[in-house]
MITOR-280487 format. One line per field, with one value per atom (N, C-alpha, C): x, y, z; residue in one letter. Coordinates in pm, whole numbers. Example, Ala and Ser with C-alpha at 12.3 -4.5 7.8 and 13.67 -1.06 7.14 Angstrom:
c1 <- 1319:1230:1320:1285:1367:1290 $
c2 <- -569:-450:-330:-225:-106:3 $
c3 <- 780:780:780:708:714:787 $
residu <- a:a:a:s:s:s $
//
This chain:
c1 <- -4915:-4849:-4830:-4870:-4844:-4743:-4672:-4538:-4585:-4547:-4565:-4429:-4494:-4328:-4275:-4268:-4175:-4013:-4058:-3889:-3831:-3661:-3564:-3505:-3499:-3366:-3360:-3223:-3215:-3258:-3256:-3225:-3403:-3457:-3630:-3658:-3614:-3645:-3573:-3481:-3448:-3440:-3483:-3439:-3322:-3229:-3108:-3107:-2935:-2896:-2895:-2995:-2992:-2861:-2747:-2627:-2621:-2482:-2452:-2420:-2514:-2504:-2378:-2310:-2146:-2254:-2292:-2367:-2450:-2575:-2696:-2644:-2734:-2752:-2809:-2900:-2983:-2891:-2816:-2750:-2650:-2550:-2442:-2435:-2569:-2614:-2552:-2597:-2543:-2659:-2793:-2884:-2855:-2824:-2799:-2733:-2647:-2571:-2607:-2536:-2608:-2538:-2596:-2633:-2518:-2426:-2321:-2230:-2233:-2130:-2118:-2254:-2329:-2216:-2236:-2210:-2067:-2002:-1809:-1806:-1908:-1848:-1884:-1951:-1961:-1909:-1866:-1748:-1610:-1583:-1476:-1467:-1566:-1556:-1575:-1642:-1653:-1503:-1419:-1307:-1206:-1260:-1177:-1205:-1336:-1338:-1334:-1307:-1258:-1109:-1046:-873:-864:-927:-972:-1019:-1069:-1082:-984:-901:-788:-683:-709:-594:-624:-746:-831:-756:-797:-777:-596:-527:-373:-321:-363:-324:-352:-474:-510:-447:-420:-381:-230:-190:-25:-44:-85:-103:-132:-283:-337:-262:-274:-165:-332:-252:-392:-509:-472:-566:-655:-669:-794:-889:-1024:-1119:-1200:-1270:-1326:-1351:-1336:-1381:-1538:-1586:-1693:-1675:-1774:-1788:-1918:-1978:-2132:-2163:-2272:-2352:-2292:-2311:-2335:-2242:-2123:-2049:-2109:-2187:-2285:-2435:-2480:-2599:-2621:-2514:-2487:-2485:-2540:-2499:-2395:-2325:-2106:-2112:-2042:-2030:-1871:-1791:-1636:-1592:-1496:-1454:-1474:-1644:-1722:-1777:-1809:-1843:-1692:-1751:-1624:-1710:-1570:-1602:-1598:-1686:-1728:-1688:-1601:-1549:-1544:-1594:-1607:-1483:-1368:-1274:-1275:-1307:-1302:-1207:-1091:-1025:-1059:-975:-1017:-973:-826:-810:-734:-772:-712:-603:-549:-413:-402:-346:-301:-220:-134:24:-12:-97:-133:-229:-321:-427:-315:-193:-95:-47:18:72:-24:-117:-222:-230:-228:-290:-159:-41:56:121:112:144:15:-100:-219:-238:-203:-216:-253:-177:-162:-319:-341:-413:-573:-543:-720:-736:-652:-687:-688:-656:-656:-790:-846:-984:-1113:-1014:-1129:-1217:-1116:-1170:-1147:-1247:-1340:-1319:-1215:-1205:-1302:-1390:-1446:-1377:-1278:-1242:-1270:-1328:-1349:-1304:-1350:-1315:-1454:-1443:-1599:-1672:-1634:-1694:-1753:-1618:-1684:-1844:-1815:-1907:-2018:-2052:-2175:-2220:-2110:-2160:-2216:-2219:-2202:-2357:-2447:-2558:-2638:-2633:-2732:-2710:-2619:-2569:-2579:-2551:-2578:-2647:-2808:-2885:-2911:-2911:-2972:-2820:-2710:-2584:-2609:-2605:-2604:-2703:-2824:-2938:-2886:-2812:-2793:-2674:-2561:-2478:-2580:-2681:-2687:-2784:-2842:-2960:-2860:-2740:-2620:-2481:-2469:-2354:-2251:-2163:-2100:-1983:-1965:-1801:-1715:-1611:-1519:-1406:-1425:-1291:-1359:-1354:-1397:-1548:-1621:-1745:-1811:-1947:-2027:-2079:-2044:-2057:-2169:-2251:-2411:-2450:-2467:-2545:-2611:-2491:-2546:-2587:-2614:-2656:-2785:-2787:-2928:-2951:-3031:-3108:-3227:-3278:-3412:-3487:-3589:-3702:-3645:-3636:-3632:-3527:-3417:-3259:-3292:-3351:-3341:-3417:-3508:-3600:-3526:-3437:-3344:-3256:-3228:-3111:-3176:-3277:-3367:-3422:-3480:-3526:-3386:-3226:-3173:-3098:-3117:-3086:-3146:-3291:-3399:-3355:-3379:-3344:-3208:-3158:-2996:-3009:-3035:-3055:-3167:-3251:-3332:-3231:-3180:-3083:-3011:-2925:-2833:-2914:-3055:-3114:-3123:-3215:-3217:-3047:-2935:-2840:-2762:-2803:-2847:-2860:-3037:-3111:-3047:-2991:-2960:-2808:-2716:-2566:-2655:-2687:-2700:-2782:-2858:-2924:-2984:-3031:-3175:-3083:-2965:-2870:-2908:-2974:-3017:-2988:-2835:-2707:-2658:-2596:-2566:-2663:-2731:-2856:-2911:-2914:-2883:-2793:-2652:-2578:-2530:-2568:-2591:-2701:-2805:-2927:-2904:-2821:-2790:-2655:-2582:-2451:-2589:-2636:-2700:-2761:-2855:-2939:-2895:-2772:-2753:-2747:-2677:-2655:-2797:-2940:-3060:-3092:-3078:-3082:-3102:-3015:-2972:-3082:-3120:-3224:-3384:-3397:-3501:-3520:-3421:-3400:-3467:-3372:-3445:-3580:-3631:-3811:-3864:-3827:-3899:-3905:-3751:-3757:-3868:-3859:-3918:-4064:-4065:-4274:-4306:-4168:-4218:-4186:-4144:-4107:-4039:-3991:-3883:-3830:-3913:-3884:-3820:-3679:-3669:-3597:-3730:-3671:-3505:-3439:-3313:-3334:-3418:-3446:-3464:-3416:-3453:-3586:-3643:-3790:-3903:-3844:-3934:-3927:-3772:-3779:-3825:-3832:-3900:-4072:-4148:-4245:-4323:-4237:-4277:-4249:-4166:-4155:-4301:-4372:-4461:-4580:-4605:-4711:-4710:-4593:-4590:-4562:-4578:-4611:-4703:-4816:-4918:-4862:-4767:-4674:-4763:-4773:-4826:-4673:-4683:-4583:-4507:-4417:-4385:-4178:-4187:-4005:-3900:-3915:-3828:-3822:-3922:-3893:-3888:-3902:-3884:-3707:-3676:-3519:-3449:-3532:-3456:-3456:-3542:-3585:-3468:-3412:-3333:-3229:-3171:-3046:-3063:-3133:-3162:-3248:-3281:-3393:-3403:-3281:-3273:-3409:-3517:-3618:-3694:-3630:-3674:-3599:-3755:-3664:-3639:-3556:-3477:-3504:-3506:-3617:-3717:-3817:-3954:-3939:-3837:-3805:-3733:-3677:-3593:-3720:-3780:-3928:-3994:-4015:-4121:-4027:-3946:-3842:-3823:-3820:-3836:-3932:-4098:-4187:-4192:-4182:-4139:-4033:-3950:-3836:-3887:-3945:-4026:-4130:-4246:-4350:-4299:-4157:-4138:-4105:-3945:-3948:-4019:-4145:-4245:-4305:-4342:-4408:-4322:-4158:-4077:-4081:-4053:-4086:-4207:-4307:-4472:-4406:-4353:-4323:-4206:-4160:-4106:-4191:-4285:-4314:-4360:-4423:-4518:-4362:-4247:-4184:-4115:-4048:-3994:-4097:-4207:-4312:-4284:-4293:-4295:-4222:-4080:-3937:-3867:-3937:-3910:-3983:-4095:-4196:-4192 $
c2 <- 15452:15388:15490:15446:15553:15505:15652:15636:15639:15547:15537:15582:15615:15680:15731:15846:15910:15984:15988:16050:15935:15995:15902:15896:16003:15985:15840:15777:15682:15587:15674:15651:15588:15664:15610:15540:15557:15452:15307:15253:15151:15074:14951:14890:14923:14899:14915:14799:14694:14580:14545:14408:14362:14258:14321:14212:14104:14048:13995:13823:13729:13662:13624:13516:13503:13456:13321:13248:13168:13106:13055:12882:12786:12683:12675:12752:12710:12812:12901:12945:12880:12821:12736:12647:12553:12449:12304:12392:12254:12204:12214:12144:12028:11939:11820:11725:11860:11760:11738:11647:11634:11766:11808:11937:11964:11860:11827:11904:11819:11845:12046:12012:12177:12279:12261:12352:12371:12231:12257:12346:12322:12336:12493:12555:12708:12779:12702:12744:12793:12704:12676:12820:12807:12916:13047:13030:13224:13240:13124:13188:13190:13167:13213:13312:13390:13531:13567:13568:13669:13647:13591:13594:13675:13704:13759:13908:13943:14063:14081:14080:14111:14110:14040:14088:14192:14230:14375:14446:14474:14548:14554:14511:14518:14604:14555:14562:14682:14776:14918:15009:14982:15030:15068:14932:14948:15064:15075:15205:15304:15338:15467:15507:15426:15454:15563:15684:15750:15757:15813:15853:15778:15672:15571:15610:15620:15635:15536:15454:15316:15236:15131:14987:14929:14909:14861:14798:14643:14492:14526:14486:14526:14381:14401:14300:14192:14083:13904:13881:13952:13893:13896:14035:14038:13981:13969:13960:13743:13703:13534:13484:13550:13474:13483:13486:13481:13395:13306:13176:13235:13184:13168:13134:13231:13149:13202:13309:13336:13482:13500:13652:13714:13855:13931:14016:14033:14099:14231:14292:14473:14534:14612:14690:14827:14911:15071:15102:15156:15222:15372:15410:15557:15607:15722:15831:15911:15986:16152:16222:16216:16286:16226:16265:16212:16245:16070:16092:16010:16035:15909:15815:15874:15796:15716:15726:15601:15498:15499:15470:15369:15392:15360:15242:15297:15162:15041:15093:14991:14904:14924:14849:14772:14802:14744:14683:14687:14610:14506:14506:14426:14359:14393:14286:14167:14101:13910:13938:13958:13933:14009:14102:14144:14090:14030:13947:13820:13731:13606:13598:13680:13680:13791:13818:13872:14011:14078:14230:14333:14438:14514:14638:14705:14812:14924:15012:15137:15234:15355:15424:15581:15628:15752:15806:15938:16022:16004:16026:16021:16175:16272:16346:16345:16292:16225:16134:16048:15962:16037:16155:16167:16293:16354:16437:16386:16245:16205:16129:16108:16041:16060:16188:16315:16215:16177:16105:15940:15889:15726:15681:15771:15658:15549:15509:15335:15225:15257:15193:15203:15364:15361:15335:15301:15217:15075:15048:14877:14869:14958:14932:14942:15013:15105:14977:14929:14784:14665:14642:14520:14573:14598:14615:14608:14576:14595:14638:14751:14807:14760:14684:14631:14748:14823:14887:15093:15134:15285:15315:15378:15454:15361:15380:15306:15450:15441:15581:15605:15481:15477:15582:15546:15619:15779:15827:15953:16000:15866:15936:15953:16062:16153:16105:16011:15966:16012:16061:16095:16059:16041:16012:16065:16199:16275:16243:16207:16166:16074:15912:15809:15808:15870:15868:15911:16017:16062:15982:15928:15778:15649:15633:15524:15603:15659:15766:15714:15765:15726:15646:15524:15418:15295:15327:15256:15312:15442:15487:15471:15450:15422:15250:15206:15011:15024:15061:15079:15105:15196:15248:15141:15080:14982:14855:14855:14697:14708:14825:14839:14831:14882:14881:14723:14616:14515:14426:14463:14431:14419:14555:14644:14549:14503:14482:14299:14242:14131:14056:14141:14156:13957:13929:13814:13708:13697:13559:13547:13446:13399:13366:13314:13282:13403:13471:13585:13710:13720:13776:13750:13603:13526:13549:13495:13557:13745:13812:13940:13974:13943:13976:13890:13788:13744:13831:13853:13976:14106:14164:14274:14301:14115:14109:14170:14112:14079:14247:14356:14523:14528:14471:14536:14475:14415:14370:14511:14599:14682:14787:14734:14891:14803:14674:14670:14682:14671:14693:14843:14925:15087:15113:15032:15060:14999:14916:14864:14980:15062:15121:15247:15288:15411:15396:15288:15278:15278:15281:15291:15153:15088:14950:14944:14892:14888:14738:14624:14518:14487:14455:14435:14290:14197:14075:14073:13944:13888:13838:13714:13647:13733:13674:13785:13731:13614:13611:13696:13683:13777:13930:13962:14056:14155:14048:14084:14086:13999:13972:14097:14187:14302:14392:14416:14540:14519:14378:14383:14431:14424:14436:14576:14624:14753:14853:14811:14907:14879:14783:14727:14689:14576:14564:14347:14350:14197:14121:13967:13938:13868:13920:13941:13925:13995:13981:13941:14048:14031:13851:13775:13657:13576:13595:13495:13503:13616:13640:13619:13631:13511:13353:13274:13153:13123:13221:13207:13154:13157:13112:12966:12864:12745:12705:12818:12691:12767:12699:12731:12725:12721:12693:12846:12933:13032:13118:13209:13304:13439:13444:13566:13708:13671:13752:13797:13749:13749:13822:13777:13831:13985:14016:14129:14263:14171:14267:14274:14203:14251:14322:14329:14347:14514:14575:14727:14767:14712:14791:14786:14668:14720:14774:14850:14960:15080:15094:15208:15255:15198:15176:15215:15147:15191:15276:15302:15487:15583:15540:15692:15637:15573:15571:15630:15643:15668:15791:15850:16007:16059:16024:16058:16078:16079:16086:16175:16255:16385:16485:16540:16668:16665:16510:16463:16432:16395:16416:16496:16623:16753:16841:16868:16998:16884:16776:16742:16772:16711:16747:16910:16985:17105:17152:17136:17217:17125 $
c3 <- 11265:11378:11489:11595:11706:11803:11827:11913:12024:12149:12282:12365:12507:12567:12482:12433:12317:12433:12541:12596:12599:12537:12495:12598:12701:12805:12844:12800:12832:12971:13082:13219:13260:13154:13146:13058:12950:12839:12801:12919:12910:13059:13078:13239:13249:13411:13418:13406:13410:13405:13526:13567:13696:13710:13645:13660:13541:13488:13446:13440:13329:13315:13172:13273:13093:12984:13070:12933:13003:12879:12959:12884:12924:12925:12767:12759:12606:12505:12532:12402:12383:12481:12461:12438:12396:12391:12474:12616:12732:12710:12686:12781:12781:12680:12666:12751:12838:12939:13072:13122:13255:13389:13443:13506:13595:13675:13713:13610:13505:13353:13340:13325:13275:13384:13515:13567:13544:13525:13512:13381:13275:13180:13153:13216:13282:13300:13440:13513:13496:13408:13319:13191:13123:13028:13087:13213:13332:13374:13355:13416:13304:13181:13107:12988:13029:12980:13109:13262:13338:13290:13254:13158:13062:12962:12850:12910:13002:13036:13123:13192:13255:13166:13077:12955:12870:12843:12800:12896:13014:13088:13087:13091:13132:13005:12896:12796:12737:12809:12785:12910:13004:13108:13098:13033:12929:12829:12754:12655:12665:12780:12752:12941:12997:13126:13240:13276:13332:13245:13101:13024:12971:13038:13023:13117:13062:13143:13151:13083:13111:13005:12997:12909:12943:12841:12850:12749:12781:12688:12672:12551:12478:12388:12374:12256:12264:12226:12213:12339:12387:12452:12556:12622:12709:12733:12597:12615:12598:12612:12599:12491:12364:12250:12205:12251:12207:12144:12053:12001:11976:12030:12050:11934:11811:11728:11608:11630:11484:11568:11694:11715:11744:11720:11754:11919:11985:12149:12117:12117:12127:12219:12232:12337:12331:12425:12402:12505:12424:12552:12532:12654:12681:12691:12655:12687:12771:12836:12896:12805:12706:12611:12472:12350:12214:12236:12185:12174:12098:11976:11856:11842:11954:11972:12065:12170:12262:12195:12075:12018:11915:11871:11783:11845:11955:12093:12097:12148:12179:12065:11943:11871:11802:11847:11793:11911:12035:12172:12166:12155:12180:12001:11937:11770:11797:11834:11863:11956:12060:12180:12062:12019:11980:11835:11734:11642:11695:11763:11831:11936:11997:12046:11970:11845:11752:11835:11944:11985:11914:11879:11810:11898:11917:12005:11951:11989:11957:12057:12074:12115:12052:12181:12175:12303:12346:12477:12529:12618:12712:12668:12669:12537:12454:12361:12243:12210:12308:12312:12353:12461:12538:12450:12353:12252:12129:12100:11936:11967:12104:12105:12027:11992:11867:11729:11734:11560:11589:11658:11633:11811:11805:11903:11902:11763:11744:11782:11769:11818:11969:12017:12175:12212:12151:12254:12260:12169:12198:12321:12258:12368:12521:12535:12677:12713:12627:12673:12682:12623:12677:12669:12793:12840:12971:12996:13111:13157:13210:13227:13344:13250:13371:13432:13383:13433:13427:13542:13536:13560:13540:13563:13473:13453:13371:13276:13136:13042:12975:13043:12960:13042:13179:13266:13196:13172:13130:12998:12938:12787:12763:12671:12652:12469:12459:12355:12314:12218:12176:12052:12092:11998:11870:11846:11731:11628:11725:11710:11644:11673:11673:11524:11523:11389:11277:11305:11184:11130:11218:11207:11126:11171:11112:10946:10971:10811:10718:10740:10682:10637:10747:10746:10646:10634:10564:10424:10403:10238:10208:10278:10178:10206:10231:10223:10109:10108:9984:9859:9847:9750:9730:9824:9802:9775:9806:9755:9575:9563:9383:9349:9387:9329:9300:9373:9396:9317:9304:9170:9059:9048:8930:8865:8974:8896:8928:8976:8996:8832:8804:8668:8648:8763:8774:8786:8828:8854:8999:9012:9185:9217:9248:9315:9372:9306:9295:9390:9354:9430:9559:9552:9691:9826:9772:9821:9884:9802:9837:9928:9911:10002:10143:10148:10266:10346:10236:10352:10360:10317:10354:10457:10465:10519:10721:10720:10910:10960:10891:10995:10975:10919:11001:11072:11133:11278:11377:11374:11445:11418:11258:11238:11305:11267:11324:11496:11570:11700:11718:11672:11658:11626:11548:11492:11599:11674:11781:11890:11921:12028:12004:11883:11783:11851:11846:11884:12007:12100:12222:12323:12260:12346:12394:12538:12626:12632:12581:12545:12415:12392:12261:12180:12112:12156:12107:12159:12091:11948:11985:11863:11722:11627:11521:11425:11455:11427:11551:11630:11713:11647:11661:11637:11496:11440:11294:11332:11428:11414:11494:11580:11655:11555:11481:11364:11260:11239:11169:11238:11374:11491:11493:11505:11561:11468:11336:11224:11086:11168:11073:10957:10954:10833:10809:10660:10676:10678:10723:10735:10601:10545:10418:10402:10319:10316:10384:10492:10620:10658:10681:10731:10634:10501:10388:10358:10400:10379:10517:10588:10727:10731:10631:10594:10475:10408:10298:10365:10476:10531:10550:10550:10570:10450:10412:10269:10142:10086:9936:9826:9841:9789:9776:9840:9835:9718:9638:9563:9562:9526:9577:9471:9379:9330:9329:9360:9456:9585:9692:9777:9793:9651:9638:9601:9541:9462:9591:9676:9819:9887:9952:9979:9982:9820:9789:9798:9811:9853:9999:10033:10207:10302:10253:10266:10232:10087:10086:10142:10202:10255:10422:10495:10609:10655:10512:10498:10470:10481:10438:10604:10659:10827:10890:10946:10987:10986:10835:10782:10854:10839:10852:11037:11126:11261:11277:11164:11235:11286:11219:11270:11412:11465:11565:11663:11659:11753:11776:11647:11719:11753:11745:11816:11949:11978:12102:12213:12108:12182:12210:12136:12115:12207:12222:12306:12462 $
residu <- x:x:x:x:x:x:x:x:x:x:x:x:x:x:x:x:x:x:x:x:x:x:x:x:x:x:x:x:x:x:x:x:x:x:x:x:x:x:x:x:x:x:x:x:x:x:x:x:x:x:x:x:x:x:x:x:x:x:x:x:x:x:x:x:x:x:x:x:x:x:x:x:x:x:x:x:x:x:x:x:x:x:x:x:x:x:x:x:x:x:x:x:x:x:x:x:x:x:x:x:x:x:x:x:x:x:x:x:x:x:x:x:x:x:x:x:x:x:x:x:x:x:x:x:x:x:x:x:x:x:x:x:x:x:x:x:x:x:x:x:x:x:x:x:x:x:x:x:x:x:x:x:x:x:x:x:x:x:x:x:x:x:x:x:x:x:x:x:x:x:x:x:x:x:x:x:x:x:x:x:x:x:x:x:x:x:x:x:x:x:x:x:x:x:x:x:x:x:x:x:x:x:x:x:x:x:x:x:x:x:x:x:x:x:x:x:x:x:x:x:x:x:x:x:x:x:x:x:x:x:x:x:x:x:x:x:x:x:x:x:x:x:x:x:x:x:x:x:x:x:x:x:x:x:x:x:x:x:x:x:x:x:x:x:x:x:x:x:x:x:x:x:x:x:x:x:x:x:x:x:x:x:x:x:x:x:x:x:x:x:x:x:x:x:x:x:x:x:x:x:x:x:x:x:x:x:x:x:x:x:x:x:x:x:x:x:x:x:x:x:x:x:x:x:x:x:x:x:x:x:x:x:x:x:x:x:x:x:x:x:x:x:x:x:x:x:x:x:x:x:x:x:x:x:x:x:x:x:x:x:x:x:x:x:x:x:x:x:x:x:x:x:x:x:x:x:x:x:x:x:x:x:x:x:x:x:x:x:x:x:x:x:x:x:x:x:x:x:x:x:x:x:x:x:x:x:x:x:x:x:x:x:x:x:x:x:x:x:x:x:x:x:x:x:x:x:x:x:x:x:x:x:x:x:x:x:x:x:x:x:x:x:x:x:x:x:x:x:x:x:x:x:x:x:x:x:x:x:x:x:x:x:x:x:x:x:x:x:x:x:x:x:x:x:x:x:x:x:x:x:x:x:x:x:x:x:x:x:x:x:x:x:x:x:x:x:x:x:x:x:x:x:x:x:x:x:x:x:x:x:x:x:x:x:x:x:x:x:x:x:x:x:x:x:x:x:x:x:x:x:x:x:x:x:x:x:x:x:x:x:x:x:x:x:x:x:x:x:x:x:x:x:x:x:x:x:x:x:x:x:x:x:x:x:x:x:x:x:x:x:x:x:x:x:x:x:x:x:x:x:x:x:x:x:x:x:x:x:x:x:x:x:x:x:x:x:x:x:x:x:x:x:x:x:x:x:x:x:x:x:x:x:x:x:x:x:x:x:x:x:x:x:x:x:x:x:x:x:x:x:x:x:x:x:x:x:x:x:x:x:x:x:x:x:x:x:x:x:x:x:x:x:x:x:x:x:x:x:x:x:x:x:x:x:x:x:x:x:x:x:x:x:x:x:x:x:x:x:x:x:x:x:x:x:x:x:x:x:x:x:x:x:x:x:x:x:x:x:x:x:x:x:x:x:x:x:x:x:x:x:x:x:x:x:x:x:x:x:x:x:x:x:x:x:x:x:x:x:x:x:x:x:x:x:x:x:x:x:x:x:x:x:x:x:x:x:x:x:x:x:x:x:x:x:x:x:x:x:x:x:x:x:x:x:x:x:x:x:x:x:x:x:x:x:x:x:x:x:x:x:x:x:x:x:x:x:x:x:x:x:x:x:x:x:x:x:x:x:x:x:x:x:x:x:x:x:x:x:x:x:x:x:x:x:x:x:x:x:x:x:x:x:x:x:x:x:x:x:x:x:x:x:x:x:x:x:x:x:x:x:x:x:x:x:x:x:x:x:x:x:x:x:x:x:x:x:x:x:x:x:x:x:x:x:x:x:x $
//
């Protein structure tokens, strides 16, 4: 498999955001209504996550006071697939400096308000964050491809992502899901209920890794859909189309087995962790030199 565009700097390796859409017509499933309807019923929900973020915002401004440096909203809430009720709102709040006792406040002044809209605070220092890119690129490529900061500087801007980075992350991301699939296998011992159920909680955090194998090869496009996005991880690493979408089919059609699926399943984890591997030496002489 060959890597294309291998520089990570973010600022090249991803579009900027041409602005923010709340929500579309086909994820919220208006189409159905008539277009009049559609637009109230829009309208209506844009002004009540601009409520929901002014209560973000008040409610951190109450706690961290100056030492807030910026909020940023990320993934489904940004990118329109929110479904109200069942996603949780991703929020990156920045510090200028750690402080535990403000981090304490917050979360005991804001309780009611971030379990009742199901917010997901990630807090770090802006530091923190623009030092730690080295350790989780495949998180900060997603934040940096959907995101939007309501309050302060925008903290993507300056992050420095790399090829080399991103591969290390993925390398061990793949072998320990491998590990944890045989372990799996192993306590589930051929009950396909059981087995079932497990391979479906496992199944949803690779999402995130197949996002990364996409970026890994060089793509600046990375679909939403997660049949697409499965169907570019098979394209773009000569993979036949196999496991991955028989265990995305498992969520709607019990007819599938999961045993079968668990057995393809470990040769194609192993098989990806050795391509992944096979692309260190070819991106640090790169990055290095």
């Amino acid at each position: 498999m060959r890597v294309k565009n291998r520089s990570m700097r973010v600022s090249e390796q991803f579009p900027k955001q041409r602005g923010w859409i709340p929500i579309t017509l086909r994820t919220s499933g208006l189409s159905r209504l008539p277009y009049s309807a559609s637009l109230v019923h829009l309208n209506g929900m844009a002004i009540e996550q601009k409520g929901l973020e002014n209560n973000l915002i008040r409610n951190a401004q109450t706690a961290f006071g100056d030492n807030l440096d910026s909020i940023t909203l990320y993934g489904s809430y940004v990118r329109g697939t929110f479904r109200k009720g069942s996603s949780d709102i991703n929020v990156l709040i920045l510090l200028k400096n750690p402080d535990s006792a403000q981090i304490r406040a917050f979360g005991t002044e804001s309780r009611r308000f971030l379990r009742t809209e199901r917010v997901t605070p990630l807090i770090l220092t802006r530091t923190e964050f623009h030092s730690s890119a080295d350790v989780f690129p495949m998180e900060y490529a997603d934040i940096r491809e959907s995101h939007r900061t309501v309050h302060g500087e925008d903290p993507t801007a300056a992050l420095d992502l790399r090829s080399r980075n991103l591969r290390h992350q993925l390398e061990h991301q793949l072998r320990g899901n491998l590990v944890s699939l045989r372990q799996m296998i192993l306590a589930t011992r051929s009950n396909k209920r059981n087995l079932r159920r497990q391979l479906l909680d496992w199944f949803g955090p690779m999402n995130a890794v197949f996002r990364g194998l996409v970026r890994l090869a060089g793509e600046s496009e990375v679909p939403s859909d997660v049949t697409a996005l499965i169907e570019s991880v098979n394209r773009l690493y000569k993979l036949e189309p196999g496991p991955f979408l028989s265990l995305q089919r498992m969520y709607e059609d019990n007819s599938v087995d999961p045993i079968a699926v668990a057995h393809d399943l470990d040769r194609r984890l192993s098989e990806l962790s050795q391509q992944v591997d096979a692309l260190r030496k070819t991106l640090d002489q790169e990055e290095s030199g």
